[in-house]
C-alpha positions in Angstrom: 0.0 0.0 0.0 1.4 3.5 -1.1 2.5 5.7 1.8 0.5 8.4 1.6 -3.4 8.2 0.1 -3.5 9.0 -3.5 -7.0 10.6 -3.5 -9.4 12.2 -0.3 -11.6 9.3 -1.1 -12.7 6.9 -3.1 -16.7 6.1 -4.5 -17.7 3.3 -5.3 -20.7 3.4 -7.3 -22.0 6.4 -9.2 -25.6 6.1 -9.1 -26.8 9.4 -8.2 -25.7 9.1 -4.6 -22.1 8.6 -5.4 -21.9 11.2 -8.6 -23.4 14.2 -5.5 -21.0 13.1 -3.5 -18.4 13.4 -6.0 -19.9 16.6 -6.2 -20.1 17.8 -2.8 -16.6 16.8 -2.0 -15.6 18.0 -5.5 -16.4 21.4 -4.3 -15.1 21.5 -1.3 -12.0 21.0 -3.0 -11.3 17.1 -1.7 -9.5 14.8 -4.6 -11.7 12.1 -5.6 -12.0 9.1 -7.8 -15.2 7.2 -8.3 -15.4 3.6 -9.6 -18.0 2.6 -11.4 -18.6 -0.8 -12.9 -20.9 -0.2 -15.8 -19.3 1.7 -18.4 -22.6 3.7 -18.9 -25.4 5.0 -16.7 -28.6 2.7 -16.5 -30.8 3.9 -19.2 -34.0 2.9 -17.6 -35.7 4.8 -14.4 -36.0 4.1 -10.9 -36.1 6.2 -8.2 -38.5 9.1 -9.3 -39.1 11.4 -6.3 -37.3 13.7 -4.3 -37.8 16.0 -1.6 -36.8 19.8 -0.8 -33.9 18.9 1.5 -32.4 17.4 -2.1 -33.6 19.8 -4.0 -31.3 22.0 -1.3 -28.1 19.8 -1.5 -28.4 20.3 -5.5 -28.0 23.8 -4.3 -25.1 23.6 -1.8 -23.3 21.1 -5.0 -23.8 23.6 -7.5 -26.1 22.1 -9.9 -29.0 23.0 -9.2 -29.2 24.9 -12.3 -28.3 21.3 -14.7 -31.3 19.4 -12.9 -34.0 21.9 -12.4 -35.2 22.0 -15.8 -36.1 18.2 -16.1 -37.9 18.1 -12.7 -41.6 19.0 -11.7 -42.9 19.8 -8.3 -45.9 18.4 -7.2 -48.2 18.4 -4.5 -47.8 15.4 -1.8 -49.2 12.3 -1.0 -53.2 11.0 -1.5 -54.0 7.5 0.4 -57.4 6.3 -0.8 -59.6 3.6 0.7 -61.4 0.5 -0.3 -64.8 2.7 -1.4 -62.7 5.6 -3.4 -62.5 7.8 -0.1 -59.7 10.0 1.0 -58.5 8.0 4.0 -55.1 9.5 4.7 -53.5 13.0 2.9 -50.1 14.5 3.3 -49.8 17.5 0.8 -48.8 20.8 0.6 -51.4 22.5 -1.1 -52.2 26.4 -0.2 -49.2 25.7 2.8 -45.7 28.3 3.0 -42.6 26.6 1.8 -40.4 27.1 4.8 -37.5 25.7 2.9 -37.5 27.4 -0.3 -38.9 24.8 -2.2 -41.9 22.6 -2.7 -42.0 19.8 -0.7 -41.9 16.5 -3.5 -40.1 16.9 -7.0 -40.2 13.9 -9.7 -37.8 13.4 -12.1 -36.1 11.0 -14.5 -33.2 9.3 -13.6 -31.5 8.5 -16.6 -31.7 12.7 -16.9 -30.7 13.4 -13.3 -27.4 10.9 -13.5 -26.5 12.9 -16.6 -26.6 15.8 -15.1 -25.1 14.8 -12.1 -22.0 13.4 -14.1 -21.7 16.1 -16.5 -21.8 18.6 -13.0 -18.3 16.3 -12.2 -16.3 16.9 -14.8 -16.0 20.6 -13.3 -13.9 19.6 -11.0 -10.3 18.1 -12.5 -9.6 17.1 -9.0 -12.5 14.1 -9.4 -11.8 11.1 -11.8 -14.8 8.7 -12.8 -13.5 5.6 -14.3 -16.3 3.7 -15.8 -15.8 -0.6 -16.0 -14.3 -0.3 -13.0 -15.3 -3.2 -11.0 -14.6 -3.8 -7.2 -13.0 -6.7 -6.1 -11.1 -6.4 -2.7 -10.4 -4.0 0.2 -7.4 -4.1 2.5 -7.4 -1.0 5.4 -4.4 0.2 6.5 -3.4 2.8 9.4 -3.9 5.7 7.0 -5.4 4.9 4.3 -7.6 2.3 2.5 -6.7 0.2 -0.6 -8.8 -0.3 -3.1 -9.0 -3.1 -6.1 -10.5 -3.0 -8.8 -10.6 -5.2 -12.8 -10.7 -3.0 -15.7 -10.2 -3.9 -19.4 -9.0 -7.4 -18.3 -6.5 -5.9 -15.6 -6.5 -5.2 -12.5 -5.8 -2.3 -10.8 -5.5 -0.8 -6.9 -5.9 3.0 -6.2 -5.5 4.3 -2.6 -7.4 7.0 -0.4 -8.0 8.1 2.8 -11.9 7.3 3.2 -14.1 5.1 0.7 -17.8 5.6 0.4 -19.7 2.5 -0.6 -22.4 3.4 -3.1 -22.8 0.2 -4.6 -26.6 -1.0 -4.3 -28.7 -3.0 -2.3 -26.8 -5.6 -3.1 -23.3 -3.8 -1.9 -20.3 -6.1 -2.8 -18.2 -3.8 -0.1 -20.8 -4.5 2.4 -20.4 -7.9 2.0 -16.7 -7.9 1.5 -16.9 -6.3 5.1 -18.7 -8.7 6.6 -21.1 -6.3 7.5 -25.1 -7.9 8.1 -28.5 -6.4 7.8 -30.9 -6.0 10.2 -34.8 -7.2 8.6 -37.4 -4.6 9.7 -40.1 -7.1 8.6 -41.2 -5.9 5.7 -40.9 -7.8 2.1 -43.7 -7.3 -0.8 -43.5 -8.0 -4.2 -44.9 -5.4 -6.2 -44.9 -4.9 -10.5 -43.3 -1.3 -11.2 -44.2 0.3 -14.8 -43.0 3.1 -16.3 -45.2 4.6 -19.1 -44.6 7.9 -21.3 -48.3 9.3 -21.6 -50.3 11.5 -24.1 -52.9 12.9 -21.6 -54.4 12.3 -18.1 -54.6 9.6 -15.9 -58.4 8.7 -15.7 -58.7 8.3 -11.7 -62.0 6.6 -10.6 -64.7 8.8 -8.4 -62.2 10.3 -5.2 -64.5 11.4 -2.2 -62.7 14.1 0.3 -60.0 15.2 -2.0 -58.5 18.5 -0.1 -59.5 21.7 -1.8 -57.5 22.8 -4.1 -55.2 19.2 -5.0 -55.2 18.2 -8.2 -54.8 14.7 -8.3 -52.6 14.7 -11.7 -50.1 17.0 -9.5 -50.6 14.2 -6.2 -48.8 10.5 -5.9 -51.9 8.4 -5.4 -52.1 5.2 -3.4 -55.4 3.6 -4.0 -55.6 0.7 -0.8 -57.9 -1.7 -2.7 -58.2 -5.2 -1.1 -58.5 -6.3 -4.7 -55.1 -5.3 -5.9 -53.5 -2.2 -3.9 -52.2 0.0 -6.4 -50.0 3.5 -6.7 -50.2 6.3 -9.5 -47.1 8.2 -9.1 -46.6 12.0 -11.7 -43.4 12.4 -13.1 -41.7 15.1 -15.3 -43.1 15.6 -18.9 -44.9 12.9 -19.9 -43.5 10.0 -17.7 -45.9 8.2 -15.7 -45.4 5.5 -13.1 -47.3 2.9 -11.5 -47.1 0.0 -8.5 -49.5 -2.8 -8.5 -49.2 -4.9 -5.9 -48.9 -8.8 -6.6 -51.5 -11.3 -5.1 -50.6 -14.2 -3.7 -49.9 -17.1 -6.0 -49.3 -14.8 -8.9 -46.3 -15.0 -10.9 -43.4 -12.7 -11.4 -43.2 -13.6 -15.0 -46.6 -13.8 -16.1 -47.2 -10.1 -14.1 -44.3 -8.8 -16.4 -45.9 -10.3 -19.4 -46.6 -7.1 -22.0 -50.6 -8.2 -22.4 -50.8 -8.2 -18.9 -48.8 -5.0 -18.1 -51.3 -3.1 -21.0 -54.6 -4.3 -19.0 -53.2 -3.7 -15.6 -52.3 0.0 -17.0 -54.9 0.4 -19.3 -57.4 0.7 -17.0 -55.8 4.2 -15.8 -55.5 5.2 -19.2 -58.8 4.7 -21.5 -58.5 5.9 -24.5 -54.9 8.2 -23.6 -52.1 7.1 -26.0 -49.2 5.8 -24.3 -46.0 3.5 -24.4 -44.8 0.9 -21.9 -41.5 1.7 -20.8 -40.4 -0.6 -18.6 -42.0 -3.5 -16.4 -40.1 -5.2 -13.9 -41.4 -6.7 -10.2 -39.4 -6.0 -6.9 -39.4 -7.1 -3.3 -40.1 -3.8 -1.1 -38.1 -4.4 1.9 -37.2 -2.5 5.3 -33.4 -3.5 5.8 -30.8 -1.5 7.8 -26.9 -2.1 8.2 -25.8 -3.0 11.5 -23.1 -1.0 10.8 -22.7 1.9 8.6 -18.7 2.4 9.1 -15.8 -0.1 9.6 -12.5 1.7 10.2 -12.1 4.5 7.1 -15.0 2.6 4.9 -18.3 4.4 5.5 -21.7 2.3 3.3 -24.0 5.4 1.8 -27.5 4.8 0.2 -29.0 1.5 -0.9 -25.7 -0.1 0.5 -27.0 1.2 4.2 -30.7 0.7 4.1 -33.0 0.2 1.4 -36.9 1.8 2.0 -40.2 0.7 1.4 -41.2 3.3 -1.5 -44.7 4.4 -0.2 -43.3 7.9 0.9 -40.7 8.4 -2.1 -37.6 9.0 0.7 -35.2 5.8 -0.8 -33.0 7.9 -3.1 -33.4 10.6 -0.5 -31.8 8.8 2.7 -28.5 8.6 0.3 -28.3 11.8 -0.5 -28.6 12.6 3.2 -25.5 10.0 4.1 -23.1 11.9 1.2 -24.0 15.1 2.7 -23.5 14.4 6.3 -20.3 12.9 5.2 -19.0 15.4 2.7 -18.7 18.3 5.1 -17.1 16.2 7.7 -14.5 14.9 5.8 -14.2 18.5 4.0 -13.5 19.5 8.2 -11.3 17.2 8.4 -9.0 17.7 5.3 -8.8 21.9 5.9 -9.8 22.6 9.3 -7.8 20.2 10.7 -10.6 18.9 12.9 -10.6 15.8 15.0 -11.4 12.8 12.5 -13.5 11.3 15.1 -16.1 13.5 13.8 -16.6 10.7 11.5 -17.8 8.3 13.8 -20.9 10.2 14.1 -22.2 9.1 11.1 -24.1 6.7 11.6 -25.3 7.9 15.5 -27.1 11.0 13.2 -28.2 9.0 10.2 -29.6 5.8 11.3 -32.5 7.4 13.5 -33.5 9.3 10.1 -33.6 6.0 8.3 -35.4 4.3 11.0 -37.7 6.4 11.3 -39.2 6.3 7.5 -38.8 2.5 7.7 -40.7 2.4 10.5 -43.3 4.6 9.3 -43.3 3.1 5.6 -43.7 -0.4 6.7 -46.3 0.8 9.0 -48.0 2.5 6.0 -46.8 -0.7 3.8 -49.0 -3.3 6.4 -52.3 -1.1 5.7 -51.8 -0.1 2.2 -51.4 -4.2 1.6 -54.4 -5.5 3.6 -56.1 -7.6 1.6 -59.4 -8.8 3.6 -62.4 -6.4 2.2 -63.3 -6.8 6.1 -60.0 -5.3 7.8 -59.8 -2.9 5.0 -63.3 -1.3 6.3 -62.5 -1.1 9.4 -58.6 0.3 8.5 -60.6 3.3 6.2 -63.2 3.8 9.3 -60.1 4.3 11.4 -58.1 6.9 9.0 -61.3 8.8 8.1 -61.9 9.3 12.1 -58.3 10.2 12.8 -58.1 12.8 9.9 -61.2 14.1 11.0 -59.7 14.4 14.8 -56.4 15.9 13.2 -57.9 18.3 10.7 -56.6 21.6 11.0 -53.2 19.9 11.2 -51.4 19.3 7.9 -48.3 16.7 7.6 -45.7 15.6 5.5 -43.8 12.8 4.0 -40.6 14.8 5.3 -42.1 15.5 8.8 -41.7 12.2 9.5 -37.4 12.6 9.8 -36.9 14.0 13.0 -34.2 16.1 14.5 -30.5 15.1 14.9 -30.3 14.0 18.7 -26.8 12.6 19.2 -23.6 13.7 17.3 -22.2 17.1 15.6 -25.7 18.7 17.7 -25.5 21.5 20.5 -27.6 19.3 22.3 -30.3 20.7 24.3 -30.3 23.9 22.6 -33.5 25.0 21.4 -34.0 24.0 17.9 -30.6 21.5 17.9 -31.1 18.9 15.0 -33.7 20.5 13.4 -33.5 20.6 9.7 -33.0 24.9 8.8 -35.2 27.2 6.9 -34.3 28.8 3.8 -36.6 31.7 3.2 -37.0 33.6 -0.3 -35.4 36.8 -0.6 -36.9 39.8 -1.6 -34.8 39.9 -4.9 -36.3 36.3 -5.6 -33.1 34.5 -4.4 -32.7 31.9 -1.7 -31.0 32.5 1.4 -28.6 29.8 0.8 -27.8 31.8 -2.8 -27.4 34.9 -0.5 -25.1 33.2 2.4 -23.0 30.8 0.5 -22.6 27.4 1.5 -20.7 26.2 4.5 -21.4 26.7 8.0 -23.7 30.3 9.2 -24.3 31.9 12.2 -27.7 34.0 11.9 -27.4 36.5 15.1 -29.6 39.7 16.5 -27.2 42.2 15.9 -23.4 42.0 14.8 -21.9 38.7 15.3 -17.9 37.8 16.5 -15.9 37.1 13.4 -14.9 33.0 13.6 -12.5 31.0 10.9 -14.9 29.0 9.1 -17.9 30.7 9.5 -20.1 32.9 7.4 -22.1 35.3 10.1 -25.1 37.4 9.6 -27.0 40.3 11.3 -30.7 39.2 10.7 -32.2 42.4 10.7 -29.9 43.3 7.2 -31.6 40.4 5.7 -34.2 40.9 3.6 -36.5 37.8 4.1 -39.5 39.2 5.1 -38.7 38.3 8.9 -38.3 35.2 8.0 -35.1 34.6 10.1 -35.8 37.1 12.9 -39.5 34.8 13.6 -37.6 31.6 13.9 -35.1 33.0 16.4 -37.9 34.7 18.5 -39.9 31.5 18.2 -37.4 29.3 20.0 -36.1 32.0 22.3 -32.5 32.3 21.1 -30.2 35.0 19.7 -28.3 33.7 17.6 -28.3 30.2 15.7 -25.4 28.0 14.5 -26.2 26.4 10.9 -24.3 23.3 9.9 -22.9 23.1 6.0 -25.3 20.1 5.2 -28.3 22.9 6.4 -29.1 21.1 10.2 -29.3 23.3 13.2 -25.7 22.9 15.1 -28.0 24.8 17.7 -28.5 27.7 19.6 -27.5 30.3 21.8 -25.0 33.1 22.3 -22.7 34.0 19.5 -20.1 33.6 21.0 -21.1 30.3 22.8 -22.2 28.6 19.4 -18.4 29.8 18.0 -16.6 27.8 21.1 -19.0 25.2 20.9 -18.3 24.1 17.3 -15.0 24.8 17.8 -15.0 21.9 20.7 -17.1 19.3 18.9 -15.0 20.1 16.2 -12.1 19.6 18.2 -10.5 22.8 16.6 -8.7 25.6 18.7 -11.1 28.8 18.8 -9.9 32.0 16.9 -12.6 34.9 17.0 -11.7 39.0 16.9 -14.3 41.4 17.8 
């Protein structure tokens, strides 16, 4: 093994998790190389939605401005019962966008890779080599070695971290030895793509919130006779889940006859072209460990969701993040590279939590008894009705950071940050800059590292000022991946970083 590392780190895998993170750490001026076994992106989709926190990191990567055009924002998630009534509803329609954008974006993923690579070759300090396949890993005290075959040789690269992007079925995770832990969820479901020439034709919807459209909503019809999901997309691309009944067949699902009937019937008379069809096995599965030594397993290769609230791609784009700016800390800050090991203490609870929720969702959505089904849709309509007034989420369901890079117990610690629109039609973040931000009451010490702002300069409509006065604080403490570090005094978030940062404090007046 070389003596020094010959890259920052090493990706393996460049889906679209490991192409931001080649991204992210591109910019913050770390030297990458990304291995990538197929010597061309997969030209079929799969993941389709996103959420603002994404839509943010595209931001903080600088290419927001390559993927925006081929997405569309839509409106949330509609559940609907075994008579065609609204049973559960989690949109944004007629609500303030706290974040700067709307809530759920869909998109292509042939289009988004694209981007996503083409955003790489900005930096000459990241090198994609494509046919790369892995085949070993051997850690050493400062770095990690990595093998890989290419054109019929083989070849070893070093660096001084590796992220894993490689799939569900992660050949580093296994190489690793590292096991999954089954959240008890597995259902096979039939997943076509369609390109459209007009509406979906939705059967009669009872208690549709005013306002929705239900062209601009992901649908989830919980029929007993075959539970079933119309998800938009951008342009004309349409998808759809139908869940498989037991004793069908895999094959016989995927046949094209069958795919045109099963679609069909959303479609009457509306021209439109079968994609793709392929069946999967939804399952809830979470590494027991996320890290071993300088080898840290991002995305699909960490945890792989239930789709029923779109956050599966999202979860990995979380892991790079919460990595990136770490290991960005630790290359020019010089700070402690124990930092790391707080990966998984702030991710994990994230992931859990949609698991939990989206196999919870999964066991209704999939009841099949007409019986139990009544009684589930009884149940929703009554809680709704107890709950109306208040309005939820897909992303409400991640909850603050708790344990790691957090001033804990400091109002607001963990929480994900706003990003009000400026009065010149900006976003804060375009305003600010990316890194960490100190939002104060008044002038703020100057700190190494940080980007401070007087609130009352800013021109957000009070955006800022409100969310300080709401949780009691002066000043708040913003990390680079847009979580609360937390807040407090100035001064006492500046010595407070500095600490779980394990830098030495420079401030002047």
């Amino acid at each position: 093994m070389a003596s020094s590392p010959e890259f920052d780190v090493a990706i393996i895998g460049c889906g679209p998790v490991g192409a931001l993170a080649a991204c992210l750490l591109g910019k913050a001026g770390l030297s990458v190389i990304v291995l990538e076994k197929e010597p061309s992106h997969y030209p079929l989709p799969r993941a389709v939605h996103l959420d603002h926190e994404m839509m943010r990191l595209f931001q903080s990567a600088g290419v927001i401005d390559r993927v925006l055009p081929d997405m569309v924002d839509t409106d949330g998630h509609l559940h609907i019962g075994a008579a065609g009534q609204t049973i559960r509803y989690m949109g944004t329609v007629g609500l303030a966008r706290p974040f700067g954008w709307s809530n759920d974006w869909f998109f292509y993923q042939p289009e988004l890779e694209a981007h996503l690579r083409a955003a790489m070759t900005a930096y000459p300090q990241v090198v994609l080599k494509l046919g790369a396949t892995f085949t070993a890993i051997d850690q050493g005290t400062d770095a990690v070695q990595v093998t890989y075959a290419r054109d019929d040789q083989d070849h070893a690269v070093t660096a001084r971290w590796v992220i894993a992007c490689d799939g569900s079925r992660s050949p580093v995770r296994k190489a690793l030895g590292i096991t999954l832990d089954d959240l008890d969820f597995e259902e096979p479901w039939l997943v076509v793509d369609a390109e459209v020439e007009g509406p979906v034709s939705f059967p009669p919807i009872s208690g549709v919130p005013a306002g929705a459209d239900l062209q601009r909503l992901s649908v989830m019809v919980c029929d007993p006779r075959r539970p079933a999901t119309v998800v938009p997309g951008r342009g004309n691309h349409r998808r759809w889940e139908f869940m498989l009944l037991p004793g069908e067949d895999d094959a016989a699902m995927m046949a094209p006859d069958k795919v045109r009937e099963l679609v069909g019937a959303w479609m009457r008379d509306v021209p439109h072209t079968i994609v793709r069809a392929a069946t999967y096995r939804f399952h809830g599965l979470v590494a027991h460990e996320w890290q071993a030594g300088r080898v840290f397993l991002a995305g699909d290769a960490a945890h792989q969701t239930p789709p029923f609230f779109g956050q599966g791609m999202c979860h990995g784009l979380r892991d790079v993040a919460n990595l990136a700016w770490k290991m960005a800390a630790i290359a020019h800050e010089g700070a402690d590279p124990a930092i790391l090991d707080t990966y998984q203490d702030e991710r994990d609870p994230h992931v859990r939590a949609v698991i939990g929720a989206a196999v919870a969702t999964g066991h209704y959505i999939c009841e099949l008894d007409p019986a139990k089904a009544a009684e589930r849709d009884a149940a929703m309509i009554a809680r709704a009705a107890a709950q109306a007034g208040a309005h939820q989420t897909a992303t409400d369901l991640i909850p603050a950071i708790g344990k790691g890079v957090v001033m804990a117990g400091s109002a607001g610690a963990g929480e994900r940050f706003i990003q009000p629109v400026l009065g010149d039609g900006r976003k804060l973040d375009d305003m600010t800059g990316q890194g960490w931000r100190l939002f104060a009451q008044g002038a703020a010490p100057v700190a190494e590292g940080i980007i401070a702002d007087d609130v009352s300069t800013v021109d957000d409509h009070g955006a800022l000022t409100q969310w300080l006065a709401a949780r009691g604080a002066e000043a708040v403490l913003v990390r680079p991946d847009h979580y609360v570090f937390g807040t407090g005094t100035p001064r006492a978030l500046i010595e407070a970083r500095a600490a779980a940062l394990g830098l030495i404090v420079e401030t002047a007046a």
